[in-house]
C-alpha positions as CSV (number, residue, x, y, z in Angstrom):
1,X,17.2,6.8,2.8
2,X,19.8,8.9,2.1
3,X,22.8,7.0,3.0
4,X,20.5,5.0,0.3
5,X,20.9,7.2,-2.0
6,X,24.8,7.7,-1.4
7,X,25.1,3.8,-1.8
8,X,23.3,4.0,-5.3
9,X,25.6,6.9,-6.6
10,X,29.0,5.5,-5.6
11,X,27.8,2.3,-7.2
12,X,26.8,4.1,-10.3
13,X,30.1,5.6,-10.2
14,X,32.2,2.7,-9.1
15,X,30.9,1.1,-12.3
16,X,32.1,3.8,-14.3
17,X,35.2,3.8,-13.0
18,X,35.6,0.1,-13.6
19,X,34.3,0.1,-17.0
20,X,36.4,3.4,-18.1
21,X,39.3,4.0,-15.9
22,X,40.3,7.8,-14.9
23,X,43.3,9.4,-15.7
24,X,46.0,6.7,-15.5
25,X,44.4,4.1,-14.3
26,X,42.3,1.9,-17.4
27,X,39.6,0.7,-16.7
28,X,38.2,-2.6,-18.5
29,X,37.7,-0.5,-21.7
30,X,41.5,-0.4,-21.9
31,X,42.7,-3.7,-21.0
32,X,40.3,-5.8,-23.0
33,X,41.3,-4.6,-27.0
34,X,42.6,-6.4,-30.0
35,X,45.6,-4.8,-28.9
36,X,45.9,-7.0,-26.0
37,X,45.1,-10.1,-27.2
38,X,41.7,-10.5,-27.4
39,X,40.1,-11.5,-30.6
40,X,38.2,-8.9,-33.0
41,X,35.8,-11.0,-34.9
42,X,35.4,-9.9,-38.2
43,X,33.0,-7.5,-39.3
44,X,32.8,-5.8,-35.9
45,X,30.6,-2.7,-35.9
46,X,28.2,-0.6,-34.2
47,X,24.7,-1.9,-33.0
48,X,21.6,-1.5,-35.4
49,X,18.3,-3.1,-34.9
50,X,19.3,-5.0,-37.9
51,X,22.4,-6.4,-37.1
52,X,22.8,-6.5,-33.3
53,X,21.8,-10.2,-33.0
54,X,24.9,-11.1,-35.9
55,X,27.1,-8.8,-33.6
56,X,26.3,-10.5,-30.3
57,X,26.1,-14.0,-31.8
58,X,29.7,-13.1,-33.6
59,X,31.3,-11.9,-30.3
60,X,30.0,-15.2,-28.4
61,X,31.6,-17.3,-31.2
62,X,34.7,-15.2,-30.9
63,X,34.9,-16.4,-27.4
64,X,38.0,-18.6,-27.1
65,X,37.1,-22.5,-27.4
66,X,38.9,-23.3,-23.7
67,X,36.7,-21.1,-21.7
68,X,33.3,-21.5,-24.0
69,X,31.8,-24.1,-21.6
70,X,32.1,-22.0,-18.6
71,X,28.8,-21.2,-16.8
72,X,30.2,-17.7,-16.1
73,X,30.4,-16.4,-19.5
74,X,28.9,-12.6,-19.8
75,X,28.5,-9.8,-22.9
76,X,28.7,-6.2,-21.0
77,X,26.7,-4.3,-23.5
78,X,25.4,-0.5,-22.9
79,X,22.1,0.5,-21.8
80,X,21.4,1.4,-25.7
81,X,22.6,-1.9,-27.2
82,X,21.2,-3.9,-24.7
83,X,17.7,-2.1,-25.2
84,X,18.4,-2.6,-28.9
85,X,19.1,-6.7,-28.9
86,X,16.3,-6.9,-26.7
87,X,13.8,-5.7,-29.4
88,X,15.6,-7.1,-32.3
89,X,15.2,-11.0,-30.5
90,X,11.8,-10.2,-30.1
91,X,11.2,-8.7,-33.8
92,X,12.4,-11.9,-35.0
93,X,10.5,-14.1,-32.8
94,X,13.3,-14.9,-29.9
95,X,11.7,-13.2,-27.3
96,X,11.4,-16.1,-25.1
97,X,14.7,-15.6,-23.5
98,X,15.1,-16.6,-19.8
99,X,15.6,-12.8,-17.9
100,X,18.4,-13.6,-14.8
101,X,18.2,-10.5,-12.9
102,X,15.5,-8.1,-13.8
103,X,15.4,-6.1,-17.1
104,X,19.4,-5.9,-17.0
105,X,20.7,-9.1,-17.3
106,X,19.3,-11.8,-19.6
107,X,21.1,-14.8,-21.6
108,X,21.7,-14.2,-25.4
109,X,19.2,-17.1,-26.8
110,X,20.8,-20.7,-28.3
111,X,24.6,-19.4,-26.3
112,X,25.0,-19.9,-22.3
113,X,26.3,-16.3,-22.0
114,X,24.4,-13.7,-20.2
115,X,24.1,-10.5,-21.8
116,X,24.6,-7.7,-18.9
117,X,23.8,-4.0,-19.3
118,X,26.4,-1.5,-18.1
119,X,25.6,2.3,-17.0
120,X,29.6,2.4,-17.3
121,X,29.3,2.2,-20.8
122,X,26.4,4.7,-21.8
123,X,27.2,6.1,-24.9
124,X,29.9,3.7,-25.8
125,X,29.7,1.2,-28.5
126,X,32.3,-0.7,-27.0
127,X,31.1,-4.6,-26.0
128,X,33.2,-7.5,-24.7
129,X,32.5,-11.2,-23.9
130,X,34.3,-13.7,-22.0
131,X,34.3,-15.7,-18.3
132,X,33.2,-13.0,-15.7
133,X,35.6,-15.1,-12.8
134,X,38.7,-13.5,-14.6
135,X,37.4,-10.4,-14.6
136,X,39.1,-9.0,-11.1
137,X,38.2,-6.0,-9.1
138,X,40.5,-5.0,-6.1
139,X,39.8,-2.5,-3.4
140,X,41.2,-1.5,0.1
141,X,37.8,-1.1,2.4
142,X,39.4,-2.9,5.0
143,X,42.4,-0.4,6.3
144,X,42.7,3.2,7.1
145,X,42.9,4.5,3.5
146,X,39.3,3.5,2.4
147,X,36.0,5.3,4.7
148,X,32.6,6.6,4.3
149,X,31.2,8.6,6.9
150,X,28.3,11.5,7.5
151,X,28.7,14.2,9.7
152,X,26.8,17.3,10.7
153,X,28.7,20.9,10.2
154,X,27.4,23.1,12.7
155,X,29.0,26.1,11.1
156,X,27.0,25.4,7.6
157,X,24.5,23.8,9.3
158,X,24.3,20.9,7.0
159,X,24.8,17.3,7.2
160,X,27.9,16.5,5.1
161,X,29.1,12.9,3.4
162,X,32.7,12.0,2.6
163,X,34.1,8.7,0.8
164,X,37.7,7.6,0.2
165,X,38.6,4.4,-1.2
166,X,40.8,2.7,-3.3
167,X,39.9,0.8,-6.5
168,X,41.1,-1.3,-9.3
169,X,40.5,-4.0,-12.0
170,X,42.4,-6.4,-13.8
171,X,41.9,-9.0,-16.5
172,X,43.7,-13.0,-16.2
173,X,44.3,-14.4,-19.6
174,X,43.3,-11.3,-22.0
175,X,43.3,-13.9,-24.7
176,X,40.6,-16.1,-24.2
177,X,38.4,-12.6,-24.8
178,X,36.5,-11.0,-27.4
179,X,35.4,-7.7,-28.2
180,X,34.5,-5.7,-30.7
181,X,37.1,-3.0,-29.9
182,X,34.7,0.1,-30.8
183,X,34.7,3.0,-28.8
C-alpha cells in the first residue's frame, strides 16, 4: 500500500515535470509555443463556460492538415478546463460523448481527438493539440543512475523511501502543433 502510494506521487510528479519542466530543463509547456512553430489560432483565450467548445474546436482545426487523420490525435487540457468543456457539451446538448478512460480522457464530439486532463497543468490555461506519438518522453530506469528503494533506519526508527531517476521530453515536428500559447 504504501509503495502504492509512492507510485501515485512520483507519477503525479513525473507529470508535472513533463508538462512544466524545472529549472533548465522545459518541459512540454516550453517547447510547444507559437514561438516554435506551432500555430496560434486566432482568437486564442482563456476557457469560459461560454466559449470553451469554440476554443477546443479552434485548436483541433488548427491542427496541421498532414497529421489531422491520425488516430493519436490528443488536447492536454487542465483539470479546470477539462471540467469546464465537459459541462459546456452537455449545456448545449453534446453530452453524448464516447468517455475513453474514465472521467479524464474523452473525445471532443464531431473531431477524432481525445481531450486528456493534465494534473501537470493545474492552474495553467495553457492547452495544446496534436499526434501524441511525437510527443517523446526519455528516461534512464535501466542503469545505475535511475533507483527506487525502501529501507528501514534503525537509528530514526523509521522506514525511509529514496528515488533517483533521470527524465526528459521532446517534441518531433513542432509544426504540425497547435496551441493556444496562454500561460
Amino acid at each position: 500500500i504504501i509503495s502504492d502510494q509512492y507510485a501515485e506521487k512520483l507519477t503525479k510528479y513525473n507529470e508535472g515535470f513533463l508538462i512544466n519542466g524545472f529549472g533548465t530543463t522545459p518541459g512540454l509547456k516550453a517547447l510547444i509555443t507559437g514561438a516554435n512553430g506551432a500555430t496560434v489560432p486566432a482568437n486564442a483565450a482563456a476557457w469560459t463556460l461560454a466559449n470553451c467548445v469554440d476554443q477546443a474546436l479552434d485548436l483541433y482545426d488548427a491542427i496541421d492538415e498532414s497529421v489531422k487523420d491520425r488516430d493519436d490525435l490528443i488536447m492536454v487540457v487542465s483539470p479546470a478546463n477539462y471540467r469546464t468543456l465537459v459541462r459546456a457539451l452537455v449545456a448545449q446538448n453534446l453530452y453524448h460523448f464516447p468517455s475513453v478512460e474514465g472521467n479524464e480522457i474523452m473525445i471532443l464530439p464531431g473531431t477524432n481527438i481525445k481531450v486528456i486532463m493534465s494534473s501537470g497543468l493545474v492552474g495553467s490555461d495553457y492547452v495544446f493539440a496534436g499526434p501524441s506519438a511525437f510527443v517523446v518522453a526519455g528516461t534512464g530506469l535501466q542503469d545505475d543512475a535511475s533507483s527506487m528503494s525502501f529501507y528501514f533506519d534503525k537509528g530514526e526508527d523509521v522506514v525511509k523511501f529514496i528515488a533517483k531517476w533521470r527524465l526528459g521530453v521532446a517534441v518531433h515536428q513542432v509544426n504540425v502543433f497547435a496551441t493556444n500559447d496562454l500561460a
